[in-house]
NUBAVO-336217 format. One record per residue (C-alpha): y, z, x; residue in one letter; residue number from 1. Coordinates in Angstrom, 3 decimals. Layout:
% NUBAVO-336217
<r py="Y" pz="Z" px="X" r="A" k="NUM"/>
...
***
This chain:
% NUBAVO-336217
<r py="-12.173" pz="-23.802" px="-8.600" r="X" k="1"/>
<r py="-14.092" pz="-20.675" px="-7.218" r="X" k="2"/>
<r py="-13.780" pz="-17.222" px="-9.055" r="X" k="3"/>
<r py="-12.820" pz="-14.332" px="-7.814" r="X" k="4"/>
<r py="-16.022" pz="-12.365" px="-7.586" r="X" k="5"/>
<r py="-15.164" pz="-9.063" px="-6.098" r="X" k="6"/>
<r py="-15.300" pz="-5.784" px="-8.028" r="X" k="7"/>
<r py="-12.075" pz="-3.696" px="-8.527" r="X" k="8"/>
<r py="-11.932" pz="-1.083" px="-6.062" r="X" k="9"/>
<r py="-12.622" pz="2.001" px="-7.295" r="X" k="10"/>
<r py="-13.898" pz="1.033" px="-10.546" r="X" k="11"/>
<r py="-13.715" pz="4.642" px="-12.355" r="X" k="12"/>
<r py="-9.481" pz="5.186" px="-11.818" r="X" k="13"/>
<r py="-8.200" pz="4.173" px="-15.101" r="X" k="14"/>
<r py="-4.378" pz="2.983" px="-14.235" r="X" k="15"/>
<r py="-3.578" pz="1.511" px="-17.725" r="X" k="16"/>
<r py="-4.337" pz="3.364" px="-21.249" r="X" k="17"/>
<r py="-3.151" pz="2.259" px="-23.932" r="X" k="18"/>
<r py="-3.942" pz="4.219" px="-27.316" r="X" k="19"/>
<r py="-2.630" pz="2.662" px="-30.790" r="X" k="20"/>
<r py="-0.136" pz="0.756" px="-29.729" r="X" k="21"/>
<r py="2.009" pz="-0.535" px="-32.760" r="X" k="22"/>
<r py="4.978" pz="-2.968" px="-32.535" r="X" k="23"/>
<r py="6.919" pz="-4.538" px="-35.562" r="X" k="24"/>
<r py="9.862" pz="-6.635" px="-35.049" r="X" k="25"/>
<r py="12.483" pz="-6.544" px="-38.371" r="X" k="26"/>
<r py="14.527" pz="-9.490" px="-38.418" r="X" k="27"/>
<r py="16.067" pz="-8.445" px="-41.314" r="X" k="28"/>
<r py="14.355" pz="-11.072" px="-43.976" r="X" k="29"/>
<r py="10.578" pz="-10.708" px="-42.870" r="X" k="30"/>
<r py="8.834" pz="-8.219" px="-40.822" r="X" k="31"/>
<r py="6.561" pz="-9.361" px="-37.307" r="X" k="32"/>
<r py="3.799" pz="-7.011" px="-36.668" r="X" k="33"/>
<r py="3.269" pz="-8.062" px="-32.764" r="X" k="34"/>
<r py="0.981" pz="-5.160" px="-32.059" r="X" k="35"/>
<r py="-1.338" pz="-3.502" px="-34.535" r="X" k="36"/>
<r py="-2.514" pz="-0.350" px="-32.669" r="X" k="37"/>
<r py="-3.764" pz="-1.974" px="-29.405" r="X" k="38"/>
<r py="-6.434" pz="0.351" px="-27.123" r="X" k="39"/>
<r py="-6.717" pz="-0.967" px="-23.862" r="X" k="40"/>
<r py="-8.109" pz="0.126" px="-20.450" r="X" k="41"/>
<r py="-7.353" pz="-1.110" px="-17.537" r="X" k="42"/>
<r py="-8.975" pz="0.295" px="-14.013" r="X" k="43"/>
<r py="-7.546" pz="0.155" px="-10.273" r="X" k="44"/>
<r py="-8.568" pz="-2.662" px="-8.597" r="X" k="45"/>
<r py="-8.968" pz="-4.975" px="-11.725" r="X" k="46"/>
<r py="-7.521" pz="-8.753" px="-12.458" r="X" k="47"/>
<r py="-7.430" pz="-8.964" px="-16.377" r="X" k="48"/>
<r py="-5.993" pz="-11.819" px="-18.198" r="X" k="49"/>
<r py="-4.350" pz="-11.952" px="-21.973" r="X" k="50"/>
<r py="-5.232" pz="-15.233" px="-23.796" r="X" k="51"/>
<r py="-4.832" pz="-15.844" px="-27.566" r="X" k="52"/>
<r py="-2.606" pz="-18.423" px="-29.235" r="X" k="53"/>
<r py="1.092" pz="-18.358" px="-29.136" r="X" k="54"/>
<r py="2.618" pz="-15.196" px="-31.421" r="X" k="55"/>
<r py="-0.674" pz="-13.741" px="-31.068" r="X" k="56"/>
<r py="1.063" pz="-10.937" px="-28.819" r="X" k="57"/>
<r py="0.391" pz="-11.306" px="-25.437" r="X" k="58"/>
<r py="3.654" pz="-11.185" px="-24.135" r="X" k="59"/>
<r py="4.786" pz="-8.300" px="-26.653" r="X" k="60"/>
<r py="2.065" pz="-6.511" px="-25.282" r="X" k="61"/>
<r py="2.294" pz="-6.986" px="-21.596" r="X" k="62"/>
<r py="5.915" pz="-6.107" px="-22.061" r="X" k="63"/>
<r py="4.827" pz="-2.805" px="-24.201" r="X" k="64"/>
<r py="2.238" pz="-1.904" px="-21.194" r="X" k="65"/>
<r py="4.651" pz="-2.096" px="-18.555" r="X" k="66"/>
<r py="7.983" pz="-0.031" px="-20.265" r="X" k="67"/>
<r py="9.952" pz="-3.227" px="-20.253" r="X" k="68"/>
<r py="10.374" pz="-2.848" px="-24.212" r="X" k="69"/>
<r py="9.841" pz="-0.373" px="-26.469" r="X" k="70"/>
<r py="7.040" pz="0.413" px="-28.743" r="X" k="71"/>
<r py="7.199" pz="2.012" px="-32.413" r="X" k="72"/>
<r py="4.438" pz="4.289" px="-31.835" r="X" k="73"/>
<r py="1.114" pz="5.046" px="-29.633" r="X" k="74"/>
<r py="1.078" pz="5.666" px="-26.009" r="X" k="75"/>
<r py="0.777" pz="4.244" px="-23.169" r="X" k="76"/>
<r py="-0.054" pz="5.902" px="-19.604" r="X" k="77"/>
<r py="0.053" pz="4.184" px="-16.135" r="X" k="78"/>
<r py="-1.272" pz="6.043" px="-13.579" r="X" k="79"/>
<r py="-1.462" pz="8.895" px="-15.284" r="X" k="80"/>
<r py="1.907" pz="9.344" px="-16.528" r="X" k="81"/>
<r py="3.367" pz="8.750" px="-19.911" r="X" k="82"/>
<r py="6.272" pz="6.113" px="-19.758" r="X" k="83"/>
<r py="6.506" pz="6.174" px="-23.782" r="X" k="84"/>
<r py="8.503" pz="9.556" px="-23.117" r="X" k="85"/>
<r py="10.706" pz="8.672" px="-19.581" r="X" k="86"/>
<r py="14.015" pz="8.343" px="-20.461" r="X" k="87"/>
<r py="14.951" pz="4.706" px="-19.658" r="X" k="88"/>
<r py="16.786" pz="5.546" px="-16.001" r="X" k="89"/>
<r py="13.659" pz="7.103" px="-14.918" r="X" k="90"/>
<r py="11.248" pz="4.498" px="-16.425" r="X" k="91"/>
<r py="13.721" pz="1.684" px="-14.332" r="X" k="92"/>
<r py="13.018" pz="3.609" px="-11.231" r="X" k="93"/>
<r py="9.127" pz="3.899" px="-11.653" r="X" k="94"/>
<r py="8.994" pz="0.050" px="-12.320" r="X" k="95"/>
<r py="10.540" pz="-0.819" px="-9.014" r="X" k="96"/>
<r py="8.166" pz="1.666" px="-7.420" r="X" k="97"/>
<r py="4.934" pz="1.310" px="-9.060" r="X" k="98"/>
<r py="5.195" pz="-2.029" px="-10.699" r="X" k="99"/>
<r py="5.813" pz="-6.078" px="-9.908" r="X" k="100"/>
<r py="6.360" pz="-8.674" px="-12.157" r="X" k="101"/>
<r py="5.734" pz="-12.543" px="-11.990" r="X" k="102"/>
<r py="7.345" pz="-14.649" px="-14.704" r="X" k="103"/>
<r py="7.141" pz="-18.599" px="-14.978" r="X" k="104"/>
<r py="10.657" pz="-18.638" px="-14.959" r="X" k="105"/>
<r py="10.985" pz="-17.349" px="-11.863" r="X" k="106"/>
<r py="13.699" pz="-14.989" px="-12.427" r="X" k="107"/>
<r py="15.130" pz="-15.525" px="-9.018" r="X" k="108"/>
<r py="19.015" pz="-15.166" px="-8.697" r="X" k="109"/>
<r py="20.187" pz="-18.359" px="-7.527" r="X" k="110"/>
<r py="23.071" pz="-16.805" px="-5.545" r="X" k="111"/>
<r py="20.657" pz="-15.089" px="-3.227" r="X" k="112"/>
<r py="18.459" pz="-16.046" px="-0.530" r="X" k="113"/>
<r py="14.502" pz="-15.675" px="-0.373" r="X" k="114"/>
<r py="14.521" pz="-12.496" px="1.411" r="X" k="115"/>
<r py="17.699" pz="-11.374" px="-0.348" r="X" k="116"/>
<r py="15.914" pz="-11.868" px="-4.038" r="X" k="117"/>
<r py="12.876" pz="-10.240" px="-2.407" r="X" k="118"/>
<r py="14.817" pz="-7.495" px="-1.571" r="X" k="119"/>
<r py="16.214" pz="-6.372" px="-4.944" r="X" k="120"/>
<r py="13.178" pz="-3.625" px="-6.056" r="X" k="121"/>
<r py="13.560" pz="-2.189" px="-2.732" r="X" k="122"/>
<r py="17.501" pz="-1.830" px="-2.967" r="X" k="123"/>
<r py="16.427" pz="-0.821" px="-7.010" r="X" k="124"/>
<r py="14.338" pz="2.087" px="-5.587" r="X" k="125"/>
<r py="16.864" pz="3.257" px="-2.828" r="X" k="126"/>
<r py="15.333" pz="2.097" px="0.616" r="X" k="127"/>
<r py="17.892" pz="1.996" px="3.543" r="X" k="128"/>
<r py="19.350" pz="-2.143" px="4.067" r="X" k="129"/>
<r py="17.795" pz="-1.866" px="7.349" r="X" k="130"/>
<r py="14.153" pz="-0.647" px="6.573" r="X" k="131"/>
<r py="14.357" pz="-3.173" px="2.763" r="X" k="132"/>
<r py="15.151" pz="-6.471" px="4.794" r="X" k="133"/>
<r py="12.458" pz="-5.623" px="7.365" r="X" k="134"/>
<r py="9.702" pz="-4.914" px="4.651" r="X" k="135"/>
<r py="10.662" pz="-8.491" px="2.447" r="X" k="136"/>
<r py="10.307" pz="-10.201" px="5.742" r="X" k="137"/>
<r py="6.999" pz="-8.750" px="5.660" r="X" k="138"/>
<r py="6.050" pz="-9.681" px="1.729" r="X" k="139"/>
<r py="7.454" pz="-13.417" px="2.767" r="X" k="140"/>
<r py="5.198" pz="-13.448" px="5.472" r="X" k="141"/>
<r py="2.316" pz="-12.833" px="3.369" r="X" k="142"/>
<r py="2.706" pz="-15.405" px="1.136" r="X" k="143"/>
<r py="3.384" pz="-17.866" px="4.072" r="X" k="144"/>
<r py="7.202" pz="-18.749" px="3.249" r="X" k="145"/>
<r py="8.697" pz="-16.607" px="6.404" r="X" k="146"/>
<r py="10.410" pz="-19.774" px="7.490" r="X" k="147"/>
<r py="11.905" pz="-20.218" px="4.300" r="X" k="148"/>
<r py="13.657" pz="-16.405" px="4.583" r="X" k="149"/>
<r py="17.010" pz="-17.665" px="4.166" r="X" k="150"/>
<r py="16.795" pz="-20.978" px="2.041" r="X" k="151"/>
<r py="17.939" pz="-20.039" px="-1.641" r="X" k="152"/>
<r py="16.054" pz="-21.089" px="-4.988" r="X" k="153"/>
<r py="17.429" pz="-24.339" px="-5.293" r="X" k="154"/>
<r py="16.164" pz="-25.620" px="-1.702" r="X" k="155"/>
<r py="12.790" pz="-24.387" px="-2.462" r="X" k="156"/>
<r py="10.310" pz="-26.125" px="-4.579" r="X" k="157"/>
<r py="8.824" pz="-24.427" px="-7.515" r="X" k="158"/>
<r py="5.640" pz="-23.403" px="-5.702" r="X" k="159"/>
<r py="7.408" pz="-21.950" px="-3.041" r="X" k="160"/>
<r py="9.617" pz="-19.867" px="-5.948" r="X" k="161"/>
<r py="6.899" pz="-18.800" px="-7.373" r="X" k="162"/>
<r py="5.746" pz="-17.783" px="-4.095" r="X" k="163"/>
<r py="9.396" pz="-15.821" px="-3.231" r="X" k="164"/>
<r py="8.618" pz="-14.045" px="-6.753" r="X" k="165"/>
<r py="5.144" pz="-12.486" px="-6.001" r="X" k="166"/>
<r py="6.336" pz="-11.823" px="-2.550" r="X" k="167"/>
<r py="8.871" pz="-9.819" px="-4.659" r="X" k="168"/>
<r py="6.027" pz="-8.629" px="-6.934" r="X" k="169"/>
<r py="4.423" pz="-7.219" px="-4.159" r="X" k="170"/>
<r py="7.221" pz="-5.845" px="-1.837" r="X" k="171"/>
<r py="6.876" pz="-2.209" px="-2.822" r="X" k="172"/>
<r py="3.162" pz="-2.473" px="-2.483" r="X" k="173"/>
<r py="2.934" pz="-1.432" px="-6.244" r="X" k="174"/>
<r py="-0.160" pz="-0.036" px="-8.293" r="X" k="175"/>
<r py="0.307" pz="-3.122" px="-10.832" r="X" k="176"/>
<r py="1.469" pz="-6.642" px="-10.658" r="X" k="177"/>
<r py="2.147" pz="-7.554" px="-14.091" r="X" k="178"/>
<r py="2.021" pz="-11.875" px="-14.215" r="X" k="179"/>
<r py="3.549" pz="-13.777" px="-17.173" r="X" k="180"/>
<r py="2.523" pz="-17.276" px="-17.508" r="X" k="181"/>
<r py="2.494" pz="-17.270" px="-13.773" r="X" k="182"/>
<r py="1.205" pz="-20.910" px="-13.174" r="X" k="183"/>
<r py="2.486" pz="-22.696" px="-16.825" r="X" k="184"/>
<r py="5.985" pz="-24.205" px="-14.944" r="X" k="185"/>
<r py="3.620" pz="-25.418" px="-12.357" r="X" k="186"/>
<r py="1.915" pz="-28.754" px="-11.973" r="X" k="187"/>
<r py="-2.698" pz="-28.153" px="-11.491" r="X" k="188"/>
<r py="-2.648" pz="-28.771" px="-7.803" r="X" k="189"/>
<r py="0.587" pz="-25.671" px="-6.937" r="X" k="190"/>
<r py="-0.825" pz="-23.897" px="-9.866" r="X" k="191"/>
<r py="-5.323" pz="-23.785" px="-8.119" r="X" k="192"/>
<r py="-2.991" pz="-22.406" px="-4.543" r="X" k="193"/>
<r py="-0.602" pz="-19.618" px="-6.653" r="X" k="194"/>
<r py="-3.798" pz="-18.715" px="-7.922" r="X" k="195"/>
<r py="-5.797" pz="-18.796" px="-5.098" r="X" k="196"/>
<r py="-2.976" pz="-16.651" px="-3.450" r="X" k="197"/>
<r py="-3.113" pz="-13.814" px="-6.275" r="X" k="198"/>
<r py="-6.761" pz="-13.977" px="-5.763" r="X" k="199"/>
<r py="-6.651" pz="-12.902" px="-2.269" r="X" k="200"/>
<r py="-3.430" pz="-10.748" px="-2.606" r="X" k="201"/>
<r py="-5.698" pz="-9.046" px="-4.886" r="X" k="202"/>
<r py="-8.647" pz="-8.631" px="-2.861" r="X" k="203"/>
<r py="-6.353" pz="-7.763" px="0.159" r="X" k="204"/>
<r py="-4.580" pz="-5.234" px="-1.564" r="X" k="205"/>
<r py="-6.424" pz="-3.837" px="-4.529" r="X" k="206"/>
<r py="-3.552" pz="-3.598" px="-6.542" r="X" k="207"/>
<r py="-4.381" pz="-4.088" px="-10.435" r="X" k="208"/>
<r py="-3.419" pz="-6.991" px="-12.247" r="X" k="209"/>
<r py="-3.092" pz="-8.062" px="-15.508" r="X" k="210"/>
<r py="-1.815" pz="-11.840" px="-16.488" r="X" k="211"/>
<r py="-0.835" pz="-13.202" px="-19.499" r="X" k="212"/>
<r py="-2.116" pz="-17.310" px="-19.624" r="X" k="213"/>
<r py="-2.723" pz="-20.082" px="-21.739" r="X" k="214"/>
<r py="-4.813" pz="-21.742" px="-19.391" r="X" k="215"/>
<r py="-9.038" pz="-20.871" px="-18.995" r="X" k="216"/>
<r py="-8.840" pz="-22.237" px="-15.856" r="X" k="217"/>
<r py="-6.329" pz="-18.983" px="-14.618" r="X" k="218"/>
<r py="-8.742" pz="-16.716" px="-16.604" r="X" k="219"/>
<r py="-11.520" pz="-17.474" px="-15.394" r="X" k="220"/>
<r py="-10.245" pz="-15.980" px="-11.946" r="X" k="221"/>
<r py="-9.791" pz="-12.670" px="-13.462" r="X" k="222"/>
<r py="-12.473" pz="-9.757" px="-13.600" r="X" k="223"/>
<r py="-12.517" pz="-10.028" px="-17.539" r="X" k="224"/>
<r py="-10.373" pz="-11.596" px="-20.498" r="X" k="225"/>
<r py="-8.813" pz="-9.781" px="-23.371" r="X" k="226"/>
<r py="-8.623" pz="-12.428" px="-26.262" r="X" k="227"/>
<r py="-5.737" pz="-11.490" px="-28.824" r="X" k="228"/>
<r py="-4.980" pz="-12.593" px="-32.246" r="X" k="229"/>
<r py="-2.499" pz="-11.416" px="-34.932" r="X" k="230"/>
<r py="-1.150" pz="-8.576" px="-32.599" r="X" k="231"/>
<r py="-5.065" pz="-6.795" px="-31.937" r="X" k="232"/>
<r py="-7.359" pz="-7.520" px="-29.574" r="X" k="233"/>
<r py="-10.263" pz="-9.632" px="-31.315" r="X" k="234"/>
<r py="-13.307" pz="-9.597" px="-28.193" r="X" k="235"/>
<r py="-13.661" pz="-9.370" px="-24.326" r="X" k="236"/>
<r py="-15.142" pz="-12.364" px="-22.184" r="X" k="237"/>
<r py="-16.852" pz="-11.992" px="-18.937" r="X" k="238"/>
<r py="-15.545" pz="-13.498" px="-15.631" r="X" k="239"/>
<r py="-18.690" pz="-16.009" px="-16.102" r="X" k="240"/>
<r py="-18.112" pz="-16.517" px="-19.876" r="X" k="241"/>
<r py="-14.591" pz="-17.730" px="-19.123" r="X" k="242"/>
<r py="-15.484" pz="-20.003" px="-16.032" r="X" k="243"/>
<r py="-18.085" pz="-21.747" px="-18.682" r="X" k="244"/>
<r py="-15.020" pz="-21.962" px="-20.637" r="X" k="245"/>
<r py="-12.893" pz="-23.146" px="-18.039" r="X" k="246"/>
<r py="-15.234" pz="-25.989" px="-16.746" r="X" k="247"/>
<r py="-15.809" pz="-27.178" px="-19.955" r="X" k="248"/>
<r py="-19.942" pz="-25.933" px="-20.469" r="X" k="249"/>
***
């Protein structure tokens, strides 16, 4: 499996800062501390992966970074402004903007078609009907499943859902593509060509990404790894430290 050995573009623009970031679930008999006071930088241009075992935080935190839960305290800025301080209508509008997210579930609404589920940030954000369907033609298109426009979920297989999804991700041409276990419902051969497609969608677009995984083999096509245990961040490995990792050296 080849790497992905670009540099980010622009490799000064900080687009995710984290500072401190502290989460603590209360279930009401015991108290979870997911994140204790996470820093974390991430610059334009970058593919970063999240590995640690599972309840290290990885998910808490990628979930914390992009506004789709709260925090109890610290900061986080992307792109400069401070989503731990939008008020939740405004923080739902910059994620459709500025953000897309790739879950192994898919998240797909069986109901729709392809280019209808592709559509939904764009409809989120306010583009005209017209000008939304023309543009998830276009995302579909670039992730090779324009044929497939108007097949739903259920007549596609799960390579070509995880393909509507980052077409979805990637619709609103956002600054970040946040990926969730984006290859772990898929079997090695779909998951090497989903990754070989956020490779180039990367290099193509420059948009920063940042991918929770369980798998070295996914890492080891991102820029660097943040390794995670008990809610902090314990080290950093290299692109070529995790593709020794990954190949078994």
């Amino acid at each position: 499996m080849s790497g992905n050995s670009s540099q980010p573009a622009h490799a000064s623009d900080v687009v995710i800062e984290a500072r401190q970031v502290i989460k603590t679930y209360d279930t009401g008999l015991i108290q979870v501390h997911a994140l204790r006071g996470v820093d974390l930088e991430v610059r334009r241009g970058e593919m970063v992966a999240i590995m640690g075992p599972s309840g290290c935080g990885k998910t808490t935190l990628l979930n914390s970074l992009s506004g789709l839960d709260d925090f109890d305290s610290g900061s986080v800025h992307i792109n400069g402004q401070d989503i731990t301080r939008m008020p939740d209508d405004r923080k739902t509008e910059f994620r459709a903007r500025d953000m897309g997210f790739v879950f192994q579930t898919y998240n797909l609404l069986p109901v729709l078609t392809a280019a209808e589920n592709v559509e939904l940030p764009l409809i989120v954000s306010g583009t005209r009907p017209k000008m939304a369907r023309e543009m998830a033609l276009a995302s579909l298109e670039r992730v090779r499943l324009r044929d497939w426009a108007n097949q739903r979920p259920a007549q596609l297989s799960g390579g070509q859902r995880q393909r509507v999804t980052i077409a979805r991700a990637l619709v609103n041409r956002p600054a970040i593509i946040w990926a969730d276990e984006p290859t772990g419902a898929l079997d090695s051969a779909t998951a090497t060509e989903i990754m070989d497609l956020i490779v180039e969608l990367n290099q193509a677009e420059h948009q920063t990404c940042v991918i929770v995984t369980h798998d070295p083999k996914v890492a080891a096509r991102c820029h660097r790894t943040i390794q995670m245990a008990d809610g902090v961040i314990v080290r950093e490995d290299s692109q070529a430290q995790m593709l020794a990792l990954a190949n078994g050296h």
